[in-house]
Structure formats: structure tokens, C-alpha cells
C-alpha positions as CSV (number, residue, x, y, z in Angstrom):
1,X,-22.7,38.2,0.2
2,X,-24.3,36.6,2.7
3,X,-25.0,39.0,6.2
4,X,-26.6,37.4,10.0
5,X,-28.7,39.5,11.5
6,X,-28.4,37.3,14.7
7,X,-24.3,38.7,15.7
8,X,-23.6,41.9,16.8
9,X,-19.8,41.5,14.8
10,X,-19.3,40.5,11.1
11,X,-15.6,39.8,10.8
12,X,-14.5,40.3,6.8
13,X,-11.4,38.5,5.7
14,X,-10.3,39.0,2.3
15,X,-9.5,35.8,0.3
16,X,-8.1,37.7,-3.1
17,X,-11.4,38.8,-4.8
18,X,-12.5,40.3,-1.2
19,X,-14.5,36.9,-0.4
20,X,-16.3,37.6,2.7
21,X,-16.5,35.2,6.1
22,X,-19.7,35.6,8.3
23,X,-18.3,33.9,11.3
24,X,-21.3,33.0,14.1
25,X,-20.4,34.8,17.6
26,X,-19.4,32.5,19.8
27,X,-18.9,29.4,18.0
28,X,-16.5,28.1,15.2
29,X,-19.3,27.5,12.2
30,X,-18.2,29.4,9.1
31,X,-20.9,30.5,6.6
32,X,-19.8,31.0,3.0
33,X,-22.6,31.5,0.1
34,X,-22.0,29.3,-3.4
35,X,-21.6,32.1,-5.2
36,X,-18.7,33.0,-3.2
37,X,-16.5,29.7,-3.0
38,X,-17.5,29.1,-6.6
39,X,-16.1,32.2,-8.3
40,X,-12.9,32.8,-6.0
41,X,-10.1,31.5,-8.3
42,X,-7.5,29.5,-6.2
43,X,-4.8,28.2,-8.0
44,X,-3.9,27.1,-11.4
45,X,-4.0,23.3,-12.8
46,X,-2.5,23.6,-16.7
47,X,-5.4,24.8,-18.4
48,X,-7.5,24.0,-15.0
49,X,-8.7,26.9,-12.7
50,X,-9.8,25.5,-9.6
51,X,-12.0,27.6,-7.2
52,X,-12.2,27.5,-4.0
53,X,-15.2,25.3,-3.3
54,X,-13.4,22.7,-5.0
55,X,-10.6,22.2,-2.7
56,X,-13.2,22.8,0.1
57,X,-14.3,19.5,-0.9
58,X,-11.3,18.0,-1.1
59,X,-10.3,19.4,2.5
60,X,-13.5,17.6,3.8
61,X,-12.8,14.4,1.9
62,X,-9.4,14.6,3.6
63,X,-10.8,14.9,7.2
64,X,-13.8,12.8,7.2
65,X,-11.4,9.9,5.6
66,X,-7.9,10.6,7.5
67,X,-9.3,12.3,10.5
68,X,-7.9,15.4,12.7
69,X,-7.9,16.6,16.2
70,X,-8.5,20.4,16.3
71,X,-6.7,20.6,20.0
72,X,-3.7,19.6,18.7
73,X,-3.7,21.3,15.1
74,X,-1.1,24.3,14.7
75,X,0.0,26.6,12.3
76,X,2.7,24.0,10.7
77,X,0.1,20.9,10.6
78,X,-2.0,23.7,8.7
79,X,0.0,24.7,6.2
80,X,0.9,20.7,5.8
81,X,-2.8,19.8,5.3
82,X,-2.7,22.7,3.1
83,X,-0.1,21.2,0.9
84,X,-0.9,17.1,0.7
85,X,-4.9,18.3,-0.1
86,X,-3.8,21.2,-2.9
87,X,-1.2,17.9,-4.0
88,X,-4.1,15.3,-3.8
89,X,-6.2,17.5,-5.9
90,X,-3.3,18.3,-8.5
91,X,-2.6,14.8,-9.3
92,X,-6.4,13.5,-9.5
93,X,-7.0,16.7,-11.9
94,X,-3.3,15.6,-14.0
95,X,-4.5,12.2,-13.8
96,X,-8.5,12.6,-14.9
97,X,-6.8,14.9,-17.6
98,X,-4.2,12.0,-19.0
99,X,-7.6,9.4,-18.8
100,X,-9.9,11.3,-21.1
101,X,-7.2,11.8,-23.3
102,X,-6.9,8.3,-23.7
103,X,-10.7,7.8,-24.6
104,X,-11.7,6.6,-21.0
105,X,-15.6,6.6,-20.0
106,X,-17.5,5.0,-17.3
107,X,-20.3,2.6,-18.0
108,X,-23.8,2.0,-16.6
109,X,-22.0,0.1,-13.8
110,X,-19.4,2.6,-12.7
111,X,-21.9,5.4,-13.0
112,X,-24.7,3.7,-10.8
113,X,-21.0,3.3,-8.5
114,X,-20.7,7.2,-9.0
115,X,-23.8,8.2,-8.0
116,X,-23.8,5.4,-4.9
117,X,-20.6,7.2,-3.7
118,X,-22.4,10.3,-4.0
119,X,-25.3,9.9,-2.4
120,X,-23.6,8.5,0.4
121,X,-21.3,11.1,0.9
122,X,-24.0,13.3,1.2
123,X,-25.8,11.5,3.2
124,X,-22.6,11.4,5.9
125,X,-21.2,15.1,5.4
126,X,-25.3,16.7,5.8
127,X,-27.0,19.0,3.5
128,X,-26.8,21.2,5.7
129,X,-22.7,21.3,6.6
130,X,-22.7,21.2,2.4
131,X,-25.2,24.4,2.1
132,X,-22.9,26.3,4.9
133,X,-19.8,25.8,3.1
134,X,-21.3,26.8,-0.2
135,X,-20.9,23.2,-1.9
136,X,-23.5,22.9,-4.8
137,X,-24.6,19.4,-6.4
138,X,-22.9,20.0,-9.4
139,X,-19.5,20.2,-8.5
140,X,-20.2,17.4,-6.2
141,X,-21.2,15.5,-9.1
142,X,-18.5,16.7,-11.3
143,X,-15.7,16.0,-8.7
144,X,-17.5,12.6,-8.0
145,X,-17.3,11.9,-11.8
146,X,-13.4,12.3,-12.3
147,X,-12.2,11.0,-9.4
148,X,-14.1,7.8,-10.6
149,X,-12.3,8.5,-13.8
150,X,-8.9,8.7,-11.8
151,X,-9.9,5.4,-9.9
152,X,-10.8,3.7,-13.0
153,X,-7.9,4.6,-15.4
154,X,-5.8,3.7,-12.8
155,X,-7.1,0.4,-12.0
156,X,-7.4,-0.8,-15.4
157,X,-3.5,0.7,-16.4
158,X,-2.6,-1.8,-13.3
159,X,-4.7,-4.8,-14.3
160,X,-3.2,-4.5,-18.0
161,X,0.3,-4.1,-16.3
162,X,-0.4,-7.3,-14.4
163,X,-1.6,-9.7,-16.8
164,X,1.6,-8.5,-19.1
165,X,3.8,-9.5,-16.3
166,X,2.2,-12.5,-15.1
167,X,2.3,-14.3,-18.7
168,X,5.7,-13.0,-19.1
169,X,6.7,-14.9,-15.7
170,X,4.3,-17.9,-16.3
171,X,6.8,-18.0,-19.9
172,X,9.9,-17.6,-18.4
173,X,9.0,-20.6,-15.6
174,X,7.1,-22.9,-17.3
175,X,9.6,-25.6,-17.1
176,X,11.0,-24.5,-14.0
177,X,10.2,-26.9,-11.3
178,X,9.0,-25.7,-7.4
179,X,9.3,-27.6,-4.0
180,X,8.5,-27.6,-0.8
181,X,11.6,-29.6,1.5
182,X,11.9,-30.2,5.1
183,X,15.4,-29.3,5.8
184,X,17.2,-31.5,8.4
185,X,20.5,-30.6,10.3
186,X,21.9,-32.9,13.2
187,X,24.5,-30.7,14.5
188,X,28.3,-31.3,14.7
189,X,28.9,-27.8,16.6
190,X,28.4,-27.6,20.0
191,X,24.9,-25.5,20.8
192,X,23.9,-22.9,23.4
193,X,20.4,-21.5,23.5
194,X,20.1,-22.5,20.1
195,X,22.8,-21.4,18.6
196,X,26.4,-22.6,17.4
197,X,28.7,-21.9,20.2
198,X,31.7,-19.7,19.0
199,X,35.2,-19.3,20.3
200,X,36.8,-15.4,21.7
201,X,37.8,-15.6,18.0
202,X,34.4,-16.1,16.0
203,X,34.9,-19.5,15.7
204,X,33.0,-22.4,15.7
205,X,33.2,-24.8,18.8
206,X,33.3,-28.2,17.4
207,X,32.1,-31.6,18.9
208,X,34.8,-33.5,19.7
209,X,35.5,-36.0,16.3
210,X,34.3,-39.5,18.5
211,X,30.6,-37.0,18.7
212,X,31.1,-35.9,14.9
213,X,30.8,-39.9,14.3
214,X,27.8,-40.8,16.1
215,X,25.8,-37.7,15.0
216,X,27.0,-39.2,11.8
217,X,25.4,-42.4,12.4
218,X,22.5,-40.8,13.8
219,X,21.8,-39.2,10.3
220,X,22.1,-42.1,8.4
221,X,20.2,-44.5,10.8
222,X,17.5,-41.6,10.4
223,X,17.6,-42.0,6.5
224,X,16.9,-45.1,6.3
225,X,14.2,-45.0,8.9
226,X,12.4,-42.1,6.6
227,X,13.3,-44.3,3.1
228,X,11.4,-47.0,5.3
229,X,8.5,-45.3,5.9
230,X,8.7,-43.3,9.0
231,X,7.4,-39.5,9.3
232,X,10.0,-37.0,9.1
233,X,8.4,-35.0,11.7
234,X,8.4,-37.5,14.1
235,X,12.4,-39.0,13.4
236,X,13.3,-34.9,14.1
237,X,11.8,-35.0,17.5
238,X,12.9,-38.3,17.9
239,X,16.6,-36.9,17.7
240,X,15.9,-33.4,19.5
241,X,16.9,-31.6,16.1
242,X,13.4,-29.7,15.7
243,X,15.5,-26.5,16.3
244,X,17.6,-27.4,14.0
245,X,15.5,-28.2,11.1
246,X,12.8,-26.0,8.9
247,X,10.1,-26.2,6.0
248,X,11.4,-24.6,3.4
249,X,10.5,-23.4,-0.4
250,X,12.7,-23.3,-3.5
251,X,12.6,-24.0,-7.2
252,X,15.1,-25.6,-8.9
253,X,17.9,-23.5,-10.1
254,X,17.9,-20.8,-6.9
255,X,20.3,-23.1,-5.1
256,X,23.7,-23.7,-5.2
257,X,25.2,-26.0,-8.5
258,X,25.2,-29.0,-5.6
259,X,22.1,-28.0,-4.0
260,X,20.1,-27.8,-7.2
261,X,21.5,-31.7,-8.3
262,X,20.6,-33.2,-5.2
263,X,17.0,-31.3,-5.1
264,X,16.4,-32.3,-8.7
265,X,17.2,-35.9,-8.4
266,X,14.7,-36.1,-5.5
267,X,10.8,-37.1,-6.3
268,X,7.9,-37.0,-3.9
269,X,8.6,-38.8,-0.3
270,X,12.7,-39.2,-1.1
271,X,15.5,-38.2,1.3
272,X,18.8,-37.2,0.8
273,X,22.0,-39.2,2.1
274,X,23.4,-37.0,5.2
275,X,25.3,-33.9,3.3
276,X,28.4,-32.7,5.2
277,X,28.3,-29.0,6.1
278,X,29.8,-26.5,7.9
279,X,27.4,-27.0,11.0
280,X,26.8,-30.3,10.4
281,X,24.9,-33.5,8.7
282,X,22.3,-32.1,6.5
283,X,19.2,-34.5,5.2
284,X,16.7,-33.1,3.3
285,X,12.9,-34.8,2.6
286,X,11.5,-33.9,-0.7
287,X,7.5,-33.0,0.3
288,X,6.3,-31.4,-2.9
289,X,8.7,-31.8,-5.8
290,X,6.6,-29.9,-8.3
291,X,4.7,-27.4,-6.4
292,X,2.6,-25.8,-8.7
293,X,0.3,-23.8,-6.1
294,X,3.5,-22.7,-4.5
295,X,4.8,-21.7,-8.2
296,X,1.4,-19.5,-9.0
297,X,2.0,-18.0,-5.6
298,X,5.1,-16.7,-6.1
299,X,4.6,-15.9,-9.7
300,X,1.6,-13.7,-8.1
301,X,3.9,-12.5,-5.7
302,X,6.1,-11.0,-8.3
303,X,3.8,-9.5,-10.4
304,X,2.6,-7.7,-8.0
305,X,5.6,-6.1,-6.7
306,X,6.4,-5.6,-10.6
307,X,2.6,-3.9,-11.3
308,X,3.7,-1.3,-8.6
309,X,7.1,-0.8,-9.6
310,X,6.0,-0.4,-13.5
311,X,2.5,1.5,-12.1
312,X,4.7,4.1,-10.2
313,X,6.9,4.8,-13.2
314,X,3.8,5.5,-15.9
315,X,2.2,7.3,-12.7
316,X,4.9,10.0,-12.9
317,X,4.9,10.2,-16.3
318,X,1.8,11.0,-16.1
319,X,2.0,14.0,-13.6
320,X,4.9,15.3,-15.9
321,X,2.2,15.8,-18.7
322,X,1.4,19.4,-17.2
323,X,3.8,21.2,-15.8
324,X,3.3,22.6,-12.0
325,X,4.6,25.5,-9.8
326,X,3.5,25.0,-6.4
327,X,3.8,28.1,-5.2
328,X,3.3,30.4,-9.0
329,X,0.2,28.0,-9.5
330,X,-1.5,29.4,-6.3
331,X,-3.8,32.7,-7.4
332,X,-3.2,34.7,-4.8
333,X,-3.6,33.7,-1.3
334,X,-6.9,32.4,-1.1
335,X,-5.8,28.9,-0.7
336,X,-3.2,30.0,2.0
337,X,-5.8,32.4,4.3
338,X,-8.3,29.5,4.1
339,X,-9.2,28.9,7.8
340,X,-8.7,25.2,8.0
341,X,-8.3,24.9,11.1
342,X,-12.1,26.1,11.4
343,X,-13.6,23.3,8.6
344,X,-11.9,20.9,11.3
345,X,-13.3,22.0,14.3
346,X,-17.0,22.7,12.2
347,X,-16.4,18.6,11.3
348,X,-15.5,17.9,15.0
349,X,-18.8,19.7,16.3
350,X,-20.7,18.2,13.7
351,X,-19.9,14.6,14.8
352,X,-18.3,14.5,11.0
353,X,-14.5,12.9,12.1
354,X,-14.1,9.4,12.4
């Protein structure tokens, strides 16, 4: 047990196994010896005891990485830090258990990676912050080690999980055509602000049916003006209906049983004769009927939100390999009598927070 002969007062706290603090008169710096934080038992993994050194260095990780502000940290934000880091550490320790059980082992690569990550860490935090809090090289290494394991497994489960979904999307849309169409609506409702104007009812206010004619006429004339040559962008200016018109992407089949014949008789450069709608003429320019970068986008898109979907699921079937009290797990209240707040405001005085 480690004694200063500097301070007049040694304050003890017990932490279970009668762990003693040397706290420094006058200033927040906590001094804890490795043989201390490295035999006081804190809580119980499934077969995994985990001492309190270890979750020391998972409390650091948590502030030099997330930050904190030792002014405004309470009792309530300590015993939530408390909590997420004893969770964080649970579910790295589940997870590193469920890799090596699955025959998972880091190569030359991921080592040199390992041992990068380590020396930089050290390198940030200070030998000397490490030596005050009792943190040895070996569990530095060791911790360093499986949560390179956990980073690993995890990566590689999500890159199997995405090339599984991505053929099995590429299959199911090989044939299916995608497009990119500039969609074109000269109103026949009157418009405010750019909006339909509606009645005290809800209803639409219509043009009257002389006005319905010409905008009519207006569409077709603009037709044939795009069939002839002309740029679609400039015909929509042209006839004040930029508001009114959009870029839009689709694939055949997500539109309606009309809207997916008219798209699919459509090739590169062709427009639609004027469609008759609720608000009004609708033409539509065919840009890109077979869209293949726009198909490989979304089919990325997909996979992706399927990868986490289908990640999450194995991810908590994984925690429910070992089965975890929160509060029975804890061996005795080491974990909860850790001063916290302290390690924070050491980190702040040591230049440590981001």
C-alpha cells in the first residue's frame, strides 16, 4: 500500500478488499499502486472476473474519447458513466468471448495495428497518469488485444452479412430496369405561393375550363418542342413551371400499373404525351432509362440498412451467450465507491479531455 510522506492527512476509503486511496492535500490526483487496482475484484463477466484496473481503463478510454466537464458532473451523471462504461466493458468481454470461440485471430497486420493503437494511447494518456492509476503494460496489452478482437469479429460478421445481401439484391434486380425522369406538371389548379389553392372545404380551386384548354395546348406544343430537339430544362422555364416540375428516380415496377407502362415504353431522350392528373398536365422526359449507377446505388443503399438490421439481431444474440445481472454481477461496491468524478478532473488537469 502505497503511503506520501509529503501530506500531513492520508484519507482511507475502503473499496471491498480495504483498497486504500492516498489522496494528494490540496489537489484532486489520486494515487493507487498496481497491486492494488489489479487484485480488487469488481464484478463478475460469466466466467470473467474483472478487477478494478480494468475498468479504470475503460473509464479513461471513455473520457479521453467522449469527453466530460468536471463543473458540471453530479452524482446522477456518475452513477450513469458508471453504468454505459461497466456496459461497454460487458459487451466487448461477451463479444471477444463469442470471437475466439469461433476460431478468430489477428494477423501480422492487425497486430502491428494493435500495437500502433497501443503505443499511441500511451503516448496521449502519459506514463506517468498510467503509473498513478496503477495501469501496468500487460493489461494494456491484453485489453488492447481483445478489443481488436471485438473490432475485428465484428467487422468481418458485417462484411460477410453484406456481400450475402448485396448478391441476393443484385439476383432479385437483375432484370429490373432504373431511371432517372424529369417530371413535368403545367398546372390546371390555381397556385398561391406555390401551392394548389384550396377552397374553406379542402378543395381544390380550379382554372376556369377556357384556362384548362390552353395549359392543355401549352403541354402539347411543349412535347413536340422536346421530341424536336429542345432542352427540357429550358421549355420548363420557358413556361414558368420550374416549381412545378422535379428530377426524379424510379425503377420500373415501383409505380403505379399506368405509371410503370408509360415509363417502360420510354427510351433515352423520349417524352410522354401530356397525362391528365388531378393537378394537372403531366409530361415526363425519360433522362436515363437504364440507370445502372443509380441501380448499384440503391442496391448499396439497401444492403446497408439490411447489414445493420441483420448485424443488430446476431449482435444480441451474441450478448445472450452469458447471462448478466447488473447489479448481482457487481462484487461488492468497488465499482460503485470508485471516485469518478476524480479520474475526470485528474484528465482535466492533466490536459487529457478533448
Amino acid at each position: 500500500m502505497r503511503k506520501s510522506n509529503i501530506i500531513k492527512k492520508i484519507c482511507v476509503a475502503a473499496l471491498s478488499l480495504t483498497m486504500a486511496i492516498s489522496m494528494l492535500t490540496g489537489c484532486n490526483k489520486q494515487v493507487y499502486t498496481q497491486e492494488e487496482v489489479s487484485t480488487t475484484k469488481a464484478v463478475m463477466i460469466g466466467d470473467y472476473t474483472i478487477y478494478l484496473d480494468e475498468l479504470i481503463v475503460y473509464a479513461i478510454q471513455d473520457f479521453y474519447l467522449q469527453g466530460g466537464n468536471s463543473a458540471e458532473f453530479d452524482d446522477v451523471k456518475d452513477a450513469y458513466k458508471k453504468l454505459t462504461i461497466l456496459s461497454t466493458l460487458r459487451e466487448n468481454k461477451i463479444i471477444y468471448d463469442v470471437s475466439q470461440n469461433n476460431g478468430l485471430t489477428l494477423d501480422e497486420e492487425d497486430m502491428a495495428f494493435v500495437e500502433q493503437s497501443l503505443n499511441n494511447f500511451k503516448a496521449k494518456i502519459g506514463q506517468d497518469f498510467l503509473d498513478r492509476y496503477g495501469i501496468s503494460d500487460e493489461l494494456l496489452e491484453r485489453l488492447f488485444y481483445e478489443q481488436a478482437c471485438v473490432t475485428k469479429f465484428e467487422n468481418d460478421m458485417k462484411n460477410d452479412l453484406g456481400r450475402t445481401i448485396q448478391e441476393d439484391l443484385e439476383k432479385s434486380y437483375a432484370n429490373t430496369k432504373f431511371n432517372t425522369i424529369y417530371y413535368m406538371t403545367f398546372p390546371t389548379v390555381e397556385v398561391v405561393d406555390g401551392q394548389p389553392k384550396t377552397d374553406a372545404s379542402g378543395n381544390y380551386v380550379y382554372l376556369s375550363d377556357a384556362e384548362k384548354e390552353n395549359v392543355k395546348a401549352q403541354a402539347e406544343e411543349a412535347v413536340e418542342r422536346m421530341r424536336a430537339g429542345e432542352n427540357y430544362i429550358d421549355i420548363a422555364n420557358e413556361y414558368g413551371i420550374t416549381a412545378y416540375c422535379q428530377e426524379t428516380n424510379g425503377y420500373s415496377g415501383s409505380y403505379s400499373d399506368d405509371m410503370n407502362a408509360i415509363i417502360d415504353s420510354l427510351g433515352d431522350g423520349d417524352v410522354s404525351d401530356p397525362i391528365d392528373s388531378t393537378l394537372g398536365y403531366n409530361v415526363i422526359y425519360m433522362i436515363n432509362s437504364d440507370d445502372q449507377q443509380l441501380k448499384d446505388s440503391y442496391i448499396y443503399s439497401v444492403a446497408s440498412d439490411g447489414v445493420e438490421s441483420e448485424f443488430e439481431k446476431l449482435r444480441q444474440m451474441w450478448l445472450g451467450t452469458i447471462e448478466i445481472d447488473a447489479e448481482g454481477d457487481k462484487i461488492g461496491t468497488v465499482w460503485d465507491d470508485f471516485d469518478l468524478k476524480g479520474l475526470l478532473i485528474d484528465m482535466e488537469e492533466a490536459g487529457l479531455i478533448q
